[in-house]
NUMI-856493 format. One line per 4 residues: number of its first residue (from 1); for each residue x, y, z of N, C-alpha, C, O, CB. Coordinates in nm, 4 decimals. Glycine has a CB too. Layout:
BEGIN
NUM> X Y Z X Y Z X Y Z X Y Z X Y Z | ... .
This chain:
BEGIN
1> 12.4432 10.2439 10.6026 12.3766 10.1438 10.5221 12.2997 10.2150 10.4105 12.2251 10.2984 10.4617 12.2819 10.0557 10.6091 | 12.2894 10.2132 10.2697 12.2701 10.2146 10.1876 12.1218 10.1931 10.1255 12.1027 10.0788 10.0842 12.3500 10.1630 10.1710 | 12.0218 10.2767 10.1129 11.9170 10.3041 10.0290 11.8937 10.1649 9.9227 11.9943 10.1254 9.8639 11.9552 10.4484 9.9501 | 11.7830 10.1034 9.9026 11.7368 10.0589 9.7588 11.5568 10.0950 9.7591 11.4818 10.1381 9.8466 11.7777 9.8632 9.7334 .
5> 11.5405 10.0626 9.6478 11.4087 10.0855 9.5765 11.3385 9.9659 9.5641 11.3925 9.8863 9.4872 11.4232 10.1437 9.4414 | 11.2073 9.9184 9.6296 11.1501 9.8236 9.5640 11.0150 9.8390 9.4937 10.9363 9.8777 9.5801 11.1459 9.7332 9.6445 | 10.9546 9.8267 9.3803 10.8363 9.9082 9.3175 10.7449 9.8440 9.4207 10.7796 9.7580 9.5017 10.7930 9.8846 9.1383 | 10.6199 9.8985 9.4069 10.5377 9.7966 9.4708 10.3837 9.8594 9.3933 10.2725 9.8218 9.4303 10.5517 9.7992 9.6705 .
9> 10.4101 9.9752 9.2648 10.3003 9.9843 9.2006 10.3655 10.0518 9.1257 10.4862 10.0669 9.1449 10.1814 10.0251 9.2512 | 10.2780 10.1286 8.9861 10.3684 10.1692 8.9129 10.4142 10.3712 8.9094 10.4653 10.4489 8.8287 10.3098 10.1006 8.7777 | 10.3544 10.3783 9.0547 10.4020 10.5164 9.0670 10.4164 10.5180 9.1982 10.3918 10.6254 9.2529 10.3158 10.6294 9.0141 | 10.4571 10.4081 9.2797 10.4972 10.3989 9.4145 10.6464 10.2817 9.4528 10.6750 10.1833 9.3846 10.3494 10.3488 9.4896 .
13> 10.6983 10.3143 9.5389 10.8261 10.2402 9.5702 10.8689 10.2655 9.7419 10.8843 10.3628 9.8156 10.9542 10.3047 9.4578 | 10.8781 10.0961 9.7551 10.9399 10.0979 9.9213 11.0962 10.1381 9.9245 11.1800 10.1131 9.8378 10.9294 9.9270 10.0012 | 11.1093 10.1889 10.0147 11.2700 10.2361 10.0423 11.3126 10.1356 10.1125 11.2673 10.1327 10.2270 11.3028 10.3761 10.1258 | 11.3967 10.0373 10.0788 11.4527 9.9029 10.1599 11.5305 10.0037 10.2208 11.5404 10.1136 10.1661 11.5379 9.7551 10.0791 .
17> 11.6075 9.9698 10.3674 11.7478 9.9805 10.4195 11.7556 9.8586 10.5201 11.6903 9.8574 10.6245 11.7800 10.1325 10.4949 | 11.8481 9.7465 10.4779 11.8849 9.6569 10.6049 11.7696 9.5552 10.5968 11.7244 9.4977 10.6958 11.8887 9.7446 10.7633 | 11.7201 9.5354 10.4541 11.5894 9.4549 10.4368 11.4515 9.4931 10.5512 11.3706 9.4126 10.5971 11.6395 9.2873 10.4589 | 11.4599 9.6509 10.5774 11.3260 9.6483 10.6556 11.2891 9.7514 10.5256 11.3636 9.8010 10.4411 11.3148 9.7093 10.8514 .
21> 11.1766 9.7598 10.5409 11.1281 9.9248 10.4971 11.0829 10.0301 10.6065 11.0156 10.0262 10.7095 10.9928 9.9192 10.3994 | 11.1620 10.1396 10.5246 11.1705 10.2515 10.5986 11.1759 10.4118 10.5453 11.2277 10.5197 10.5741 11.2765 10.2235 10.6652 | 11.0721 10.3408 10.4326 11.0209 10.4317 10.3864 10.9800 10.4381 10.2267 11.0201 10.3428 10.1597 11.0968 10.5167 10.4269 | 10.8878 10.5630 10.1435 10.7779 10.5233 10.0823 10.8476 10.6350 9.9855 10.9088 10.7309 10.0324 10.6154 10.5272 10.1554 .
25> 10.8285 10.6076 9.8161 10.8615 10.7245 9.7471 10.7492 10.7233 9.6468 10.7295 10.6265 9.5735 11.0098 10.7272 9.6858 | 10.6945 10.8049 9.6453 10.5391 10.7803 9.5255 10.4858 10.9273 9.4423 10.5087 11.0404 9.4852 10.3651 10.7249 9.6433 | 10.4274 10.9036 9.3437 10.3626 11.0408 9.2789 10.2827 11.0809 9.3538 10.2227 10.9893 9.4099 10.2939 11.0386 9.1528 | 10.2467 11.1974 9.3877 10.1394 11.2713 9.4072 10.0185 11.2003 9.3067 10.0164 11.1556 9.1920 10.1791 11.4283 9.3762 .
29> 9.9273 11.2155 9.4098 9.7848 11.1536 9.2900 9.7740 11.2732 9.1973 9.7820 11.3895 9.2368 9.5929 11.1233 9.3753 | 9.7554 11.2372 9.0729 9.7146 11.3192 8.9545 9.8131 11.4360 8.9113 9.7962 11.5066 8.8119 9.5783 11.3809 8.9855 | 9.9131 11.4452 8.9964 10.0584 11.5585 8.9991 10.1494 11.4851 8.9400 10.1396 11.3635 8.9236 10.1296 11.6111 9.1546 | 10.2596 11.5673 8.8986 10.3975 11.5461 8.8376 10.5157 11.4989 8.9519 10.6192 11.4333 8.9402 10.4428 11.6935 8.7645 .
33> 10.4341 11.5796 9.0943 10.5644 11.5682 9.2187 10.5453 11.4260 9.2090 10.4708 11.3540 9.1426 10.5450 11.6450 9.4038 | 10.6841 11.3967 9.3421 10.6938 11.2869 9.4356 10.6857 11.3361 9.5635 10.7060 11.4553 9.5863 10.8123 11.2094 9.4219 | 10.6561 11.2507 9.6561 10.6240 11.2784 9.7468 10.7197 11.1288 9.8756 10.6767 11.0154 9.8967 10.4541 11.3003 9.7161 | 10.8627 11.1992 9.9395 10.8956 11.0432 9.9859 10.8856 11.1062 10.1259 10.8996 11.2273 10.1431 11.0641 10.9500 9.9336 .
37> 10.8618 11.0231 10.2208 10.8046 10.9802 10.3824 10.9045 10.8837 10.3923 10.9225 10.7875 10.3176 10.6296 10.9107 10.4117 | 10.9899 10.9291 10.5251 11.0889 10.8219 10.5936 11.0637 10.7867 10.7006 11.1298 10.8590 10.7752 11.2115 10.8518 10.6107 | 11.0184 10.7317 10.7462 11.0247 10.6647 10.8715 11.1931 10.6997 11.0125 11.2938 10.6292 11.0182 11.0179 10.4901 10.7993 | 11.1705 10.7963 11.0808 11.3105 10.8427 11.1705 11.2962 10.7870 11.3099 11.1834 10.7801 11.3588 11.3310 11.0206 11.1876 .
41> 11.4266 10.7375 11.3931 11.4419 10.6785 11.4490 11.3140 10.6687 11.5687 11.2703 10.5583 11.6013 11.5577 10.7027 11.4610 | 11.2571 10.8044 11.6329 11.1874 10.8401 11.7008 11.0408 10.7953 11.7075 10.9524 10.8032 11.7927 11.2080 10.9398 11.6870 | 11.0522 10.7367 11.5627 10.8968 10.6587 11.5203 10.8055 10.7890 11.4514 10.6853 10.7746 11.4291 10.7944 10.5838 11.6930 | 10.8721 10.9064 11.4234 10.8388 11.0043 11.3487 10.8110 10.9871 11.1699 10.9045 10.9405 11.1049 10.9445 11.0918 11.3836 .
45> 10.7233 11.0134 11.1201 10.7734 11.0398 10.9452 10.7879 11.1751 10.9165 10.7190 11.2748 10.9378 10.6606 10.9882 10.8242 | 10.8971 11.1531 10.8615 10.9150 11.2623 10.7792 10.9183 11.2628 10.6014 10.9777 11.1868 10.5250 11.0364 11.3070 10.8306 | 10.8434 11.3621 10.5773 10.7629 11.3578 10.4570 10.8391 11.5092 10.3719 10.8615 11.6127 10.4346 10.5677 11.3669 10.5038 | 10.8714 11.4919 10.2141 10.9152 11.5991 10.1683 10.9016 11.5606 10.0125 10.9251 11.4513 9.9609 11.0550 11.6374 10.2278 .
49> 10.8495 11.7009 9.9404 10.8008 11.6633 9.8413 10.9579 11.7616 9.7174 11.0413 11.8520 9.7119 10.6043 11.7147 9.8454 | 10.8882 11.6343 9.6402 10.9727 11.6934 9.4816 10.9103 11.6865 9.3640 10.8100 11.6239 9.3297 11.1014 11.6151 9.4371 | 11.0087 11.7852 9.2845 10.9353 11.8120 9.1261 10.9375 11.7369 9.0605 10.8672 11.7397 8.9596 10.9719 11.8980 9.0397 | 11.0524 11.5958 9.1000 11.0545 11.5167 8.9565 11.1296 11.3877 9.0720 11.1887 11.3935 9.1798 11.1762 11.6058 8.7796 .
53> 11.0896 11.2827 8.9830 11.1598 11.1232 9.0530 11.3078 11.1316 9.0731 11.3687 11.0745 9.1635 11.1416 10.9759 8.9409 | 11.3647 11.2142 8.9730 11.5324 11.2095 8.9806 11.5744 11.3049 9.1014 11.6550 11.2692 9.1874 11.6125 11.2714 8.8253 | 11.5161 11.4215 9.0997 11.5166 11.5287 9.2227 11.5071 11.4425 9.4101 11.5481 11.4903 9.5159 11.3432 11.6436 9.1856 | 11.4303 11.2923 9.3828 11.4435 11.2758 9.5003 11.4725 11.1494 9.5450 11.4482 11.1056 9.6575 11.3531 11.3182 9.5498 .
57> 11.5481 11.0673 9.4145 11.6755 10.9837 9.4265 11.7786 11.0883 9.4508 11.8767 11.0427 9.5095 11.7113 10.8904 9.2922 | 11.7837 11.1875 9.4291 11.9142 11.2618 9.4501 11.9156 11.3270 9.5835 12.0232 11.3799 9.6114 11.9378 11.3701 9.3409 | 11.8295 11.3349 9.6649 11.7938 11.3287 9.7888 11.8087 11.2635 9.8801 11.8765 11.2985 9.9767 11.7218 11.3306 9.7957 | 11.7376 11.1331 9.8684 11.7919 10.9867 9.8753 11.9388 10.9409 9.8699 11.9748 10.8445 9.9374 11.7368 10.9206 9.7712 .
61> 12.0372 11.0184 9.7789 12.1368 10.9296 9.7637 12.1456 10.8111 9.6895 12.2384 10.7302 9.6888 12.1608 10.9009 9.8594 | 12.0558 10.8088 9.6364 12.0524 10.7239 9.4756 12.0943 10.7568 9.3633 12.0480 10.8575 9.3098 11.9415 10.6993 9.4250 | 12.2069 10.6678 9.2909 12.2182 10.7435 9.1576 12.0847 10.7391 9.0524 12.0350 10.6302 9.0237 12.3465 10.6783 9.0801 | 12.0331 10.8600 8.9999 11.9214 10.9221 8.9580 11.8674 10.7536 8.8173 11.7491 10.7308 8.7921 11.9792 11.1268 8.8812 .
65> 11.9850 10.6683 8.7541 11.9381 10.5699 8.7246 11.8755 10.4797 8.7885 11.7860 10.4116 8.7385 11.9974 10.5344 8.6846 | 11.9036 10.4732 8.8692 11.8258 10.4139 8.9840 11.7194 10.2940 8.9166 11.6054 10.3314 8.8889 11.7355 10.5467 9.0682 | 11.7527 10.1704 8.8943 11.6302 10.0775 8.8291 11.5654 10.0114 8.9817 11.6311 9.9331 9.0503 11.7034 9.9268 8.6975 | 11.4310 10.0571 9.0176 11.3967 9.9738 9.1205 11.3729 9.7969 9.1171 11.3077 9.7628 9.0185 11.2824 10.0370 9.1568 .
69> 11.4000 9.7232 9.1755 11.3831 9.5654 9.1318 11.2207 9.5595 9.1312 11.1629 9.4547 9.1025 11.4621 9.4377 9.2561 .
């Protein structure tokens, strides 16, 4: 099942899969990174940071256009 983006501020975004969320992609406060946290089956997050928004749609498995709704 397949990744989407929903904004929910203007430097943060829920990771839909299967209409739940399951996970968070956002700037670092006052930084250039992103920073996305997934939610894994175990009830674990896992958290991993990047240099740039496209670096972690491409992570994700998003094509890097990626328009969040």
């Amino acid at each position: 099942m397949s990744l989407s983006l929903y904004r929910i501020g203007p430097d943060e975004h829920h990771l839909i899969q299967g209409g739940e969320v399951v996970g968070n992609l956002a700037r670092e406060e006052g930084k250039s990174s992103w920073r996305v946290s997934l939610l894994e089956e175990a009830g674990t997050i896992r958290q991993r940071l990047f240099r740039s928004f496209d670096a972690a749609l491409e992570w994700l498995g998003l094509p890097a256009v990626s328009e969040p709704v």
